[in-house]
Backbone as CSV, one residue per row, in Angstrom:
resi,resn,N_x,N_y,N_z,CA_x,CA_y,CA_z,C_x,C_y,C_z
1,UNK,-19.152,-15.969,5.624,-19.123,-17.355,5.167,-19.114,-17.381,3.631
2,UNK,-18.333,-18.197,3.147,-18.113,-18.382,1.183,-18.817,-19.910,1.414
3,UNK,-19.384,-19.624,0.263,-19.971,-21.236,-0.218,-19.124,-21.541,-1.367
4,UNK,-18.720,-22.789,-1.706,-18.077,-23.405,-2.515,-18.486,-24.481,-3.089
5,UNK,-19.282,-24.699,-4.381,-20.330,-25.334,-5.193,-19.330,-26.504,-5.791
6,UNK,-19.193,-27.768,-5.555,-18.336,-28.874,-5.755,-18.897,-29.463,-6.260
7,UNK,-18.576,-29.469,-7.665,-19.379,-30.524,-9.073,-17.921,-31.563,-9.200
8,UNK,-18.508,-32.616,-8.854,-17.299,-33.999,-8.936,-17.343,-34.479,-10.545
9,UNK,-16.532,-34.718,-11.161,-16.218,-34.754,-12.471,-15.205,-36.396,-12.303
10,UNK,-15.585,-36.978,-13.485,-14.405,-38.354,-13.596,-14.126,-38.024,-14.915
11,UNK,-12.991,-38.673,-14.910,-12.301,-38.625,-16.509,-13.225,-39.777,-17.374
12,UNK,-14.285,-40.641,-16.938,-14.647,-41.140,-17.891,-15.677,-40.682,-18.239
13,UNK,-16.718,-39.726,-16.977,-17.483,-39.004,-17.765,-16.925,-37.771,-19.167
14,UNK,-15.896,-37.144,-18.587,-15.021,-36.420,-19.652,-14.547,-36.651,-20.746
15,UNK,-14.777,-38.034,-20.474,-14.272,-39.143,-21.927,-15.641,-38.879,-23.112
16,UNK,-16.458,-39.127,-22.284,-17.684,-39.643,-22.803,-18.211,-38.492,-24.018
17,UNK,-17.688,-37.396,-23.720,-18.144,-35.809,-23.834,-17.441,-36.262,-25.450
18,UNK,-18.113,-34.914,-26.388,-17.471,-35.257,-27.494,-16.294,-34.127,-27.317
19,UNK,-15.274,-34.573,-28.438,-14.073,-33.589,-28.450,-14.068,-32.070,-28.408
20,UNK,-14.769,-32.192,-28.876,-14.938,-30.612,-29.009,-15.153,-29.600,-27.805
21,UNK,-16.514,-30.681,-27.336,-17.083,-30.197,-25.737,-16.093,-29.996,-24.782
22,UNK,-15.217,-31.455,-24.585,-14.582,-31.546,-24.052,-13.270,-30.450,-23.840
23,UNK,-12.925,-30.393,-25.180,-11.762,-29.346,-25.153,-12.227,-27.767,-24.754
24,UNK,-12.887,-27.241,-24.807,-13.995,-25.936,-24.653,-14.055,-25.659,-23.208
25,UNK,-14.867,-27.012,-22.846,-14.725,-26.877,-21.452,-13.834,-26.666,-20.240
26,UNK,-12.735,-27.575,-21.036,-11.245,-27.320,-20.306,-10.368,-26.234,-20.435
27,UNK,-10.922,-25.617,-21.369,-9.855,-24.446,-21.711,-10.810,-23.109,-20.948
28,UNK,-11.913,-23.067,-20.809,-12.749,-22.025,-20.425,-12.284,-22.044,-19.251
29,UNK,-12.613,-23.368,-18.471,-11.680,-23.305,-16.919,-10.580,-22.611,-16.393
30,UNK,-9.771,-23.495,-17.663,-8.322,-22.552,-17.740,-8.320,-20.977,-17.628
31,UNK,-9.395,-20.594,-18.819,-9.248,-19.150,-18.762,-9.584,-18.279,-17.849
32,UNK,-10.763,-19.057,-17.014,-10.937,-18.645,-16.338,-10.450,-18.478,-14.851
33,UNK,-9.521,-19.776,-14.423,-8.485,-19.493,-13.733,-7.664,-18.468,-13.259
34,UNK,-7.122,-18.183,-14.437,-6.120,-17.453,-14.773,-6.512,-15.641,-14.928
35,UNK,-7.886,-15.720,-15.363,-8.479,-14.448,-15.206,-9.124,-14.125,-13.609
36,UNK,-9.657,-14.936,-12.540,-9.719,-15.051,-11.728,-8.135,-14.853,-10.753
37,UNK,-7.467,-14.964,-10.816,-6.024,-14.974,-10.040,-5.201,-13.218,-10.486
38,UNK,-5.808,-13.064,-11.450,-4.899,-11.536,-12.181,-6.233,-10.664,-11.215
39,UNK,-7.339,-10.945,-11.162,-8.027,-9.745,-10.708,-7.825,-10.195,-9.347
40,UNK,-7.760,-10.803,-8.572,-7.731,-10.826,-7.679,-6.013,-10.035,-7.332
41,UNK,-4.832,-10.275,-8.346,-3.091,-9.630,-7.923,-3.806,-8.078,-8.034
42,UNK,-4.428,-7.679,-9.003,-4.900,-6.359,-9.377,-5.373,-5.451,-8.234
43,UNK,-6.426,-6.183,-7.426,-7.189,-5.446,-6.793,-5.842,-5.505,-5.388
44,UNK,-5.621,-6.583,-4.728,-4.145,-6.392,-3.592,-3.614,-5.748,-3.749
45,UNK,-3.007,-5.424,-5.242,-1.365,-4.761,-5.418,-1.264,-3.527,-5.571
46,UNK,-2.930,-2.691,-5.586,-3.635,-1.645,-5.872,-4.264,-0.861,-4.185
47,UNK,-3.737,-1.560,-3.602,-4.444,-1.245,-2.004,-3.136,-0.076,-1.181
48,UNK,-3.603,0.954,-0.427,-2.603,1.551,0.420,-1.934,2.545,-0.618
49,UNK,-1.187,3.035,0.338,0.117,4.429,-0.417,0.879,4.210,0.588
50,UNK,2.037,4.119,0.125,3.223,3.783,0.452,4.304,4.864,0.888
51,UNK,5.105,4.747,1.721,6.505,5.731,2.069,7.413,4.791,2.357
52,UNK,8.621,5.741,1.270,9.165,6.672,1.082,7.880,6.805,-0.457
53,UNK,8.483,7.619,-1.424,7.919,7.965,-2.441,8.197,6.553,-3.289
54,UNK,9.295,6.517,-3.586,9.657,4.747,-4.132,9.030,4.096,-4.579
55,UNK,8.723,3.424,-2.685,8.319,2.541,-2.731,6.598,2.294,-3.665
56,UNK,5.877,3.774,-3.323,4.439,4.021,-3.710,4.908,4.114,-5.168
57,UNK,5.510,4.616,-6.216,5.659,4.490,-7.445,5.652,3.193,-7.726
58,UNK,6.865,2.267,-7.072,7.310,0.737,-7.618,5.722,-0.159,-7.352
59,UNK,4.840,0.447,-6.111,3.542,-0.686,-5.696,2.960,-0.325,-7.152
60,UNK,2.609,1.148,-7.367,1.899,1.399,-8.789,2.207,0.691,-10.344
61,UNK,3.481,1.045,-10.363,4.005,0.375,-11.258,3.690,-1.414,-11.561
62,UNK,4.343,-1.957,-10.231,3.576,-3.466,-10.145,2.101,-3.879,-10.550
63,UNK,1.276,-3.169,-10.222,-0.218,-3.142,-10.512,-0.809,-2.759,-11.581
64,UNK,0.139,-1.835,-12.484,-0.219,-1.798,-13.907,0.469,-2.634,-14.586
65,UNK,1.356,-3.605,-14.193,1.908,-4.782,-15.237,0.933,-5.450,-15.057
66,UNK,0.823,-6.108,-13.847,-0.271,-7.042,-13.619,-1.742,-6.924,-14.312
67,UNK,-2.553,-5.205,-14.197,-3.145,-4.911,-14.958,-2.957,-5.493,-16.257
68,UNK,-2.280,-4.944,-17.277,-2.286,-5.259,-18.339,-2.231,-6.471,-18.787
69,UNK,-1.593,-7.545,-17.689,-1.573,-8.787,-18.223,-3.543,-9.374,-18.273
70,UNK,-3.795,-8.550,-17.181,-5.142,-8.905,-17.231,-5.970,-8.724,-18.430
71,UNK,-5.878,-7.737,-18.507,-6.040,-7.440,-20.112,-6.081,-8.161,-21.257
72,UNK,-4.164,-8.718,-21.058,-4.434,-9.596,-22.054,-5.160,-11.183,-22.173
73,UNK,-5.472,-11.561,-20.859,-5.897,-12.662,-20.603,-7.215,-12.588,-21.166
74,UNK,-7.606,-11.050,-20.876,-9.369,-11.262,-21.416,-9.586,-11.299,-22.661
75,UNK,-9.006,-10.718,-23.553,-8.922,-10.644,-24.847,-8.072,-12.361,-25.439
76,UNK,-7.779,-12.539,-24.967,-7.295,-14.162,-25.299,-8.468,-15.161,-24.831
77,UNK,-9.560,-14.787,-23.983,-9.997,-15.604,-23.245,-11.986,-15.266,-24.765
78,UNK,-11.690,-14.179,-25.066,-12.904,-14.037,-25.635,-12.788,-14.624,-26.887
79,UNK,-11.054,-14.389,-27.294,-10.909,-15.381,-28.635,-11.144,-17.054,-28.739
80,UNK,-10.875,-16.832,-27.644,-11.248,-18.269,-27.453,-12.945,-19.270,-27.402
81,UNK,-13.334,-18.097,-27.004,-15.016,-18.261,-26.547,-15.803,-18.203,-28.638
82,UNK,-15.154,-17.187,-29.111,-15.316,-16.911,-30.479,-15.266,-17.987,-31.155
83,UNK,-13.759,-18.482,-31.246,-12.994,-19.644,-32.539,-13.831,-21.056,-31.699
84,UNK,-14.143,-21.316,-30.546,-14.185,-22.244,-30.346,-15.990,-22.415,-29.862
85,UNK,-16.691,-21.584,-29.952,-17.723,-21.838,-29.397,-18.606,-21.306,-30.504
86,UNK,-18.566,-19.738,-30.900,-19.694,-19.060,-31.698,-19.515,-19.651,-32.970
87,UNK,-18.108,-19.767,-33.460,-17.937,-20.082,-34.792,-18.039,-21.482,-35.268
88,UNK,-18.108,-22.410,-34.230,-18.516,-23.672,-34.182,-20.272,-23.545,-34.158
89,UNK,-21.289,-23.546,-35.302,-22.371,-24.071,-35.663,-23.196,-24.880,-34.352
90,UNK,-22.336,-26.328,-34.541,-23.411,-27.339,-33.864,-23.555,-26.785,-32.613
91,UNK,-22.315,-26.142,-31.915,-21.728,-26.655,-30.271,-23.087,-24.832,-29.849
92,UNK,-22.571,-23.804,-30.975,-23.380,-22.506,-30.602,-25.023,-22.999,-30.652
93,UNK,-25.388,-23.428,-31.433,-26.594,-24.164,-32.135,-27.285,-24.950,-30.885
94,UNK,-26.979,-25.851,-29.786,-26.986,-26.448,-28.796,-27.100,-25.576,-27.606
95,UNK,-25.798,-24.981,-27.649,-25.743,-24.513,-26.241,-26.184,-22.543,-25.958
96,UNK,-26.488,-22.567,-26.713,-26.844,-20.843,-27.251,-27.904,-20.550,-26.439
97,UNK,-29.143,-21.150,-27.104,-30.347,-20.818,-26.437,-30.468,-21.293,-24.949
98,UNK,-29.514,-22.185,-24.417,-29.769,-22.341,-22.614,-29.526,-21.768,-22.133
99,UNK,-28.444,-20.711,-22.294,-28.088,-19.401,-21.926,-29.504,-18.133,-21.154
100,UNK,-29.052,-18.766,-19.923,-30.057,-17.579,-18.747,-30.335,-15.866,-19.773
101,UNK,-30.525,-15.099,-19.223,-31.296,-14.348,-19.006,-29.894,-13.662,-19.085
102,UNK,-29.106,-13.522,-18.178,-28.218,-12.518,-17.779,-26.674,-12.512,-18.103
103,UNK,-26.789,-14.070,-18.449,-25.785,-14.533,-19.367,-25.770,-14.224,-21.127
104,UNK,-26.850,-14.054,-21.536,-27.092,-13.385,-22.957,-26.566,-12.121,-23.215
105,UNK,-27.463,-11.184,-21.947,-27.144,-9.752,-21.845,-25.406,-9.685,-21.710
106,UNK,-24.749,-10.633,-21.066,-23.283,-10.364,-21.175,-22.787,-10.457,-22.363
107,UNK,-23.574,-11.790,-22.968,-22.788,-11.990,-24.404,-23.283,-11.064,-25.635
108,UNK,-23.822,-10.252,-25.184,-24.413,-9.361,-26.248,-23.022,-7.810,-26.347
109,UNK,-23.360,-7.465,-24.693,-22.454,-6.795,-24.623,-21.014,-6.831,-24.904
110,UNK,-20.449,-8.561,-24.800,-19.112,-8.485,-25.173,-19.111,-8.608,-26.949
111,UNK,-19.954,-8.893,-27.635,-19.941,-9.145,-28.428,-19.792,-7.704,-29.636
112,UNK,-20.713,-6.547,-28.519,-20.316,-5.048,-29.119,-19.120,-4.435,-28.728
113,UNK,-18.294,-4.689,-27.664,-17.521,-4.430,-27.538,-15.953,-5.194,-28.281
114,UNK,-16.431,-6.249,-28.450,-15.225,-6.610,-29.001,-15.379,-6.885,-30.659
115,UNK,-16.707,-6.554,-31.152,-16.288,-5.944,-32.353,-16.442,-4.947,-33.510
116,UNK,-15.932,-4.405,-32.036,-15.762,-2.684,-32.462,-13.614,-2.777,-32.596
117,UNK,-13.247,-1.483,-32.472,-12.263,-1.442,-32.073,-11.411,-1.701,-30.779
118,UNK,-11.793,-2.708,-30.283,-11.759,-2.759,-28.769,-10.170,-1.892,-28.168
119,UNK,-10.724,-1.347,-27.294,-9.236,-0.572,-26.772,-8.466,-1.535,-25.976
120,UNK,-9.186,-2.774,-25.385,-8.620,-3.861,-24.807,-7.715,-4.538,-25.505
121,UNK,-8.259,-4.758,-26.677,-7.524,-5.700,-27.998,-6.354,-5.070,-28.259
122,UNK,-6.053,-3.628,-28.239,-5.106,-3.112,-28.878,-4.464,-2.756,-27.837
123,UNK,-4.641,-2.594,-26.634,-3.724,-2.976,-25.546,-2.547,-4.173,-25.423
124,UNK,-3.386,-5.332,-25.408,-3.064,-6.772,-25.523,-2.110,-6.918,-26.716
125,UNK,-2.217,-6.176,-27.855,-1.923,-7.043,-29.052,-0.347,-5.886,-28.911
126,UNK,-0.499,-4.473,-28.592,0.738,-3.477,-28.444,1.289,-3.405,-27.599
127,UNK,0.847,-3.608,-26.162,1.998,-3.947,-25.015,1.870,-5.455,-23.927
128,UNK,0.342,-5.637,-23.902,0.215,-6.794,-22.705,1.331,-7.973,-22.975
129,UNK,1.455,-8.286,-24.546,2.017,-10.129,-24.791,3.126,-9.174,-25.842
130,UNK,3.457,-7.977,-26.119,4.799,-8.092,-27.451,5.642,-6.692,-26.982
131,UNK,6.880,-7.206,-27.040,7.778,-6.075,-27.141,8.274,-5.468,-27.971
132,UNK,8.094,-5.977,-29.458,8.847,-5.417,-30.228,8.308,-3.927,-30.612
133,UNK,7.328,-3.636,-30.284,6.673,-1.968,-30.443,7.121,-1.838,-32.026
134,UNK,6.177,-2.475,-32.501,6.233,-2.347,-34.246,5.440,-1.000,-34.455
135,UNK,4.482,-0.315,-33.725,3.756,0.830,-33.999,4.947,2.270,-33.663
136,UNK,5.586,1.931,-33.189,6.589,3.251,-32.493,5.840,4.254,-31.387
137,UNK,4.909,3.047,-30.336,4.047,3.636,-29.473,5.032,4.296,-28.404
138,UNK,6.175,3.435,-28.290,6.955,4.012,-27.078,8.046,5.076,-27.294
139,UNK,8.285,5.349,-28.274,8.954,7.044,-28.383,7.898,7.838,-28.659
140,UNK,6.679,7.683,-29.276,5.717,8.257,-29.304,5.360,8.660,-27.431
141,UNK,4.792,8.096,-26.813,4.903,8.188,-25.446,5.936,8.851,-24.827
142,UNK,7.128,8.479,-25.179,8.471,9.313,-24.282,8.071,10.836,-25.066
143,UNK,7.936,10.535,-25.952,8.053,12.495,-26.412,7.021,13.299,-26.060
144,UNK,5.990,12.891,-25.431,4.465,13.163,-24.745,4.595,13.379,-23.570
145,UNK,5.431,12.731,-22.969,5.310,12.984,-21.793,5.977,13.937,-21.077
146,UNK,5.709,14.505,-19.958,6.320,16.380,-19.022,8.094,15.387,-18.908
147,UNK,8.914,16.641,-19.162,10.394,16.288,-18.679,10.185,16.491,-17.000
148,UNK,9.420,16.763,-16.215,9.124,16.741,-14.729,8.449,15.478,-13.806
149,UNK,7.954,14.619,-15.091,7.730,13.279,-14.043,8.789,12.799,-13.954
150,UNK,8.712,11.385,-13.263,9.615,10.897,-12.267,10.338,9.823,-13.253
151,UNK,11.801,10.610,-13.876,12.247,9.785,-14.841,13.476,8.749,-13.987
152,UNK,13.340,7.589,-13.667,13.897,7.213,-12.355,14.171,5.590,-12.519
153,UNK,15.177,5.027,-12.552,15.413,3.408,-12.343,15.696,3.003,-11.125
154,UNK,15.152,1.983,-10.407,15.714,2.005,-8.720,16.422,0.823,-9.008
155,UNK,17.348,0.070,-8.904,18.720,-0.792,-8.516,18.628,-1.195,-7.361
156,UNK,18.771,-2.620,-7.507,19.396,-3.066,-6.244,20.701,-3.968,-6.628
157,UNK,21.163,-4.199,-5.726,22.192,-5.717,-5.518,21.176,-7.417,-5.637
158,UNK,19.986,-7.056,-5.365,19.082,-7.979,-5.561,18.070,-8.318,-6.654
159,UNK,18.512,-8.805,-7.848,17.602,-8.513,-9.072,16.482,-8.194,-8.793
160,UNK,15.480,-9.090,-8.264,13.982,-8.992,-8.061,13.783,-7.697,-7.664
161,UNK,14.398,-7.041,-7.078,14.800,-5.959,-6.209,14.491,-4.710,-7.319
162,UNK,15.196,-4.502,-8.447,15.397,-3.734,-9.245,14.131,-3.627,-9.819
163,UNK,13.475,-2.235,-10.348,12.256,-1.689,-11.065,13.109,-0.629,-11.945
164,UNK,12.639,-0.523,-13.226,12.726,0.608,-13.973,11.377,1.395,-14.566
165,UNK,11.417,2.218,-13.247,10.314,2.804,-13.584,10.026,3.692,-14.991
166,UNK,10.934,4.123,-15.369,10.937,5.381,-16.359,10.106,4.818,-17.375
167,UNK,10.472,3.653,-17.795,10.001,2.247,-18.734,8.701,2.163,-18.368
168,UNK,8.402,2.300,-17.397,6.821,1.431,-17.039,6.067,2.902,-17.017
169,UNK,6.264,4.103,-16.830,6.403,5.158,-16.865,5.630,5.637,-18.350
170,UNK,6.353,5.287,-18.975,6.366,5.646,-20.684,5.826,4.226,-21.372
171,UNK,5.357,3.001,-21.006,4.703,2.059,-21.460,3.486,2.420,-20.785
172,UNK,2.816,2.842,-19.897,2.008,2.900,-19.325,0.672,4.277,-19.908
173,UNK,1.614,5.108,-20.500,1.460,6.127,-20.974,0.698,5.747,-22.264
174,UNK,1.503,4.860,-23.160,0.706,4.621,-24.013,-0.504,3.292,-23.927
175,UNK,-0.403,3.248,-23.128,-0.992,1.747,-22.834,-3.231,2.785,-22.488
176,UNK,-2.898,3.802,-21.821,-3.775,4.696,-21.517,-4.511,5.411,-22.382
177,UNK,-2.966,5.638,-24.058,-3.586,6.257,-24.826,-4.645,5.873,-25.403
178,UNK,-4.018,4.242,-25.769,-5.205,3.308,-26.189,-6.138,3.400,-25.744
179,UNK,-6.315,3.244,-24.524,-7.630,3.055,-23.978,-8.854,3.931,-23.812
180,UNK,-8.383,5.163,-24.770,-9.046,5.876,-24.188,-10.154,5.807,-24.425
181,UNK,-11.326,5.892,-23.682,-12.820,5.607,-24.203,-13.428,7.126,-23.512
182,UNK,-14.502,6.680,-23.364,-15.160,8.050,-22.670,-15.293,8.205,-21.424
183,UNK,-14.139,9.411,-21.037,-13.798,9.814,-20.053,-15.057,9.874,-18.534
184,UNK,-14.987,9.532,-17.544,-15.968,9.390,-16.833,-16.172,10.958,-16.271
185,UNK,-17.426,11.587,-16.727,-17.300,13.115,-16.737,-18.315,13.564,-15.348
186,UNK,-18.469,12.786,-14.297,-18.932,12.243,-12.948,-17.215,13.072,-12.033
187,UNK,-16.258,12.479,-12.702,-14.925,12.950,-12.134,-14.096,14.122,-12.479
188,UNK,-14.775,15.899,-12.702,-14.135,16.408,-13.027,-12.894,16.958,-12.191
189,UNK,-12.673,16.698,-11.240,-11.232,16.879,-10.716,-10.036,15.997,-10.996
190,UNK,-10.363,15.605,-11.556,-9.317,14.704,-12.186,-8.814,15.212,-13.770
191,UNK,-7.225,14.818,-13.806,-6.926,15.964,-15.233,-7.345,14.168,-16.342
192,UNK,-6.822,14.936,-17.609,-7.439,13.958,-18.671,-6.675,12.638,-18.687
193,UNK,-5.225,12.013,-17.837,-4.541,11.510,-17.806,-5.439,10.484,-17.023
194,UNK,-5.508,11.031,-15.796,-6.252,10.289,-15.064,-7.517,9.754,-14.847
195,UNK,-8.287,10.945,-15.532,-10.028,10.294,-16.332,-9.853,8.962,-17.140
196,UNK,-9.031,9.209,-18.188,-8.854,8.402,-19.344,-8.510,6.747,-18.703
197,UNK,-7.395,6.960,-17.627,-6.700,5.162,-16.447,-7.823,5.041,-15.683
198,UNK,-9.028,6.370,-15.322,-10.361,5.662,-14.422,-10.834,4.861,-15.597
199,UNK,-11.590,5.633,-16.735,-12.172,4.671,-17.743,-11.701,3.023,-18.270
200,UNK,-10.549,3.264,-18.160,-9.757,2.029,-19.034,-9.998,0.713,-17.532
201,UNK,-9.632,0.962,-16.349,-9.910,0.870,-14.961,-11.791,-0.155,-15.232
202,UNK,-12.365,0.867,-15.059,-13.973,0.932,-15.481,-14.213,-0.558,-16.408
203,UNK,-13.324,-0.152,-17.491,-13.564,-0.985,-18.988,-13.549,-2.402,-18.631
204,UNK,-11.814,-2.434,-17.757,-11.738,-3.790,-17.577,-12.715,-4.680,-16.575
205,UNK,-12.797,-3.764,-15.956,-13.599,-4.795,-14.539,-14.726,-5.030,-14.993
206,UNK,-14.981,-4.385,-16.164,-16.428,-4.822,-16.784,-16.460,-5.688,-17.877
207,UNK,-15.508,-5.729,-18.166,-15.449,-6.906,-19.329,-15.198,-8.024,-18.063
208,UNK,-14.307,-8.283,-17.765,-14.025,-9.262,-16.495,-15.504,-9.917,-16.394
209,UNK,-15.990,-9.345,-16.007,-17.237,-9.455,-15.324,-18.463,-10.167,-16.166
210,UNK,-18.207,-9.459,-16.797,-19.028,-10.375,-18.472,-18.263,-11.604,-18.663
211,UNK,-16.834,-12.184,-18.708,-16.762,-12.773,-19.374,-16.830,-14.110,-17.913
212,UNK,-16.550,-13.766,-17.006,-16.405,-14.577,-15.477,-17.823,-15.460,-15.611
213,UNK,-17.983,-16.932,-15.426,-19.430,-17.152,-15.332,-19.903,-17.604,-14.463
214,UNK,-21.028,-17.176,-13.594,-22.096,-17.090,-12.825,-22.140,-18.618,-12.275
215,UNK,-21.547,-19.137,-11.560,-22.171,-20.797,-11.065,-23.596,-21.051,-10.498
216,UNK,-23.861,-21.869,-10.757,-25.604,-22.483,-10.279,-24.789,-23.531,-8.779
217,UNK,-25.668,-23.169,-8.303,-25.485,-24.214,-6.651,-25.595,-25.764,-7.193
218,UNK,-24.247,-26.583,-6.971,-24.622,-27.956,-7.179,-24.829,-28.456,-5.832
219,UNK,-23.235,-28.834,-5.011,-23.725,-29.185,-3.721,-22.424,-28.144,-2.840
220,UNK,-22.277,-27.796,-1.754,-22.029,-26.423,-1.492,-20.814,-27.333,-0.127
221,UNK,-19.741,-26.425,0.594,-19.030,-26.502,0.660,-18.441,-25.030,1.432
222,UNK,-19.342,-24.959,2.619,-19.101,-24.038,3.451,-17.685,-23.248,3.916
223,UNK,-17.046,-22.426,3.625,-15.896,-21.523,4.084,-15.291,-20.917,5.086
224,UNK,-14.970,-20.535,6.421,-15.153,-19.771,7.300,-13.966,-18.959,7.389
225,UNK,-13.381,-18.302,7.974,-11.989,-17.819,8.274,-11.127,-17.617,7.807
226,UNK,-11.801,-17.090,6.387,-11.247,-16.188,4.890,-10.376,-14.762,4.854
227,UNK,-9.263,-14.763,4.635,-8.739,-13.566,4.839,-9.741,-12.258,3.930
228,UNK,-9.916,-11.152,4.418,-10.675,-10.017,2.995,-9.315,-9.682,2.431
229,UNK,-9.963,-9.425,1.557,-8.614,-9.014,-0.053,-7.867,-7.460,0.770
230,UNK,-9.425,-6.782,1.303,-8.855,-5.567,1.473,-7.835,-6.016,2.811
231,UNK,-7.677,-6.532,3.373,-6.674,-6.996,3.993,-5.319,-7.225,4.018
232,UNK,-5.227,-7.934,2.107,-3.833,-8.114,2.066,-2.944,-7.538,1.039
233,UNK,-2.019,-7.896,1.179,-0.677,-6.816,0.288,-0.078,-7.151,-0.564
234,UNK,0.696,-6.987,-1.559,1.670,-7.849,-2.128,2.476,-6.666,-2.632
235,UNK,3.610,-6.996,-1.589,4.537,-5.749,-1.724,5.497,-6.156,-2.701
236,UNK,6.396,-5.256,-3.881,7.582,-5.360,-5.052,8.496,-5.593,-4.250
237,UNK,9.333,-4.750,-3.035,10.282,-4.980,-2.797,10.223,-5.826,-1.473
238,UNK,11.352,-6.878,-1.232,11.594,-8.229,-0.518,12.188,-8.477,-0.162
239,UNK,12.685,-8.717,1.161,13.982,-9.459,2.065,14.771,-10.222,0.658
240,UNK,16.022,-10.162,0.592,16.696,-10.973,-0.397,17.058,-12.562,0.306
241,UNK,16.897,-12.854,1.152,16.687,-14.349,1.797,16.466,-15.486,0.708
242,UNK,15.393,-14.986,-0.055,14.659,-15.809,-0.688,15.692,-15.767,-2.330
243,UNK,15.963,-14.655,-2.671,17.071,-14.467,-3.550,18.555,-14.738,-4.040
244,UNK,19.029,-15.119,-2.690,20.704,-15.768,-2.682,20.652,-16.613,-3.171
245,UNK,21.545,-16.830,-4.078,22.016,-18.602,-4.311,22.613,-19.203,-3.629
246,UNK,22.021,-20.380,-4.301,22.449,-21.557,-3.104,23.435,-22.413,-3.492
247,UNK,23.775,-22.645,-2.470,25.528,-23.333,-3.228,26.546,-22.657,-3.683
């Protein structure tokens, strides 16, 4: 059973709110939306191994775009919490000290983490939201990497259809370099490629987690006959049905 905590809101109480509040509030929602919906594609699109070989590359591949967008959502979502909440005086000044117990401890922690060098930030800012690779991360990456992985574009007749892996391959590569933090040394069978995507893995779901906030029970809103996540799929490749044009 899910409970579902239903706080009824009118636009004239929303009115009432001052601007500032108002805007803060709506955008945190937002962010949080949107960070809520990526972890949830993350954890689906990340489920099973696949045959032929392909297909299990193209599911991987899918799940580290999605990844990274996650990424960048969080790092957009903390700037936001920053410019619009800490650096605002009155609104931090007010609402600072009501802050639980466990909600502090988050904001403490994101607060060392993001200003440090965050490996998140430089994810976000070098591949999640820009292509132009002003650093020269991605020939840097192609020249790093074994001439024996899987240098490979799959094609279809069906755009959606089409993956270029080699690309996601060699963006992904550096996307890892960044991240590298401290290797989880719990996993020594794993080579340094793959320590380094557990950590970064690790990093995010924990920032996530910090930045996601905790609801208090208003009035509740019982659930039943919920699919589990580990349940479902979201496969890259697709009947082209949905793809033909029409007309």
């Amino acid at each position: 059973m899910t409970e579902i905590h239903q706080i009824d809101l009118t636009k004239q109480s929303l009115a009432a709110m001052p601007g500032a509040e108002r805007k803060l509030l709506l955008l945190l929602g937002h962010a949080t939306n949107e960070i809520n919906v990526f972890q949830k594609l993350v954890l689906i699109s990340g489920q099973g191994s696949y045959a032929p070989r392909l297909v299990d590359h193209v599911q991987a591949g899918q799940t580290l775009i999605l990844m990274r967008t996650l990424i960048g959502k969080l790092c957009e979502a903390w700037d936001l919490f920053k410019v619009r909440f800490l650096r605002e005086r009155q609104l931090a000044g007010l609402y600072a000290p009501k802050l639980n117990a466990e909600a502090v401890t988050a904001l403490q922690s994101l607060k060392r983490h993001f200003g440090t060098q965050s490996p998140l930030m430089l994810i976000r800012s070098r591949f999640s939201f820009h292509y132009r690779d002003e650093n020269n991360l991605v020939e840097q990456s192609f020249q790093e990497i074994p001439a024996d992985e899987a240098w490979q574009f799959y094609l279809s007749n069906i755009e959606g259809n089409c993956f270029f892996y080699a690309s996601e391959l060699v963006v992904q590569s550096g996307v890892i370099k960044l991240g590298d933090t401290a290797p989880n040394a719990a996993e020594p069978f794993l080579d340094a490629t793959a320590r380094n995507f557990a950590a970064l893995c690790d990093l995010t779901i924990a920032v996530s987690s910090q930045i996601l906030p905790d609801t208090q029970s208003i009035g509740t809103l019982e659930l039943s006959g919920l699919p589990s996540l580990s349940d479902l799929q979201i496969p890259f490749f697709v009947d082209d049905t949905e793809f033909k044009p029409k007309g």
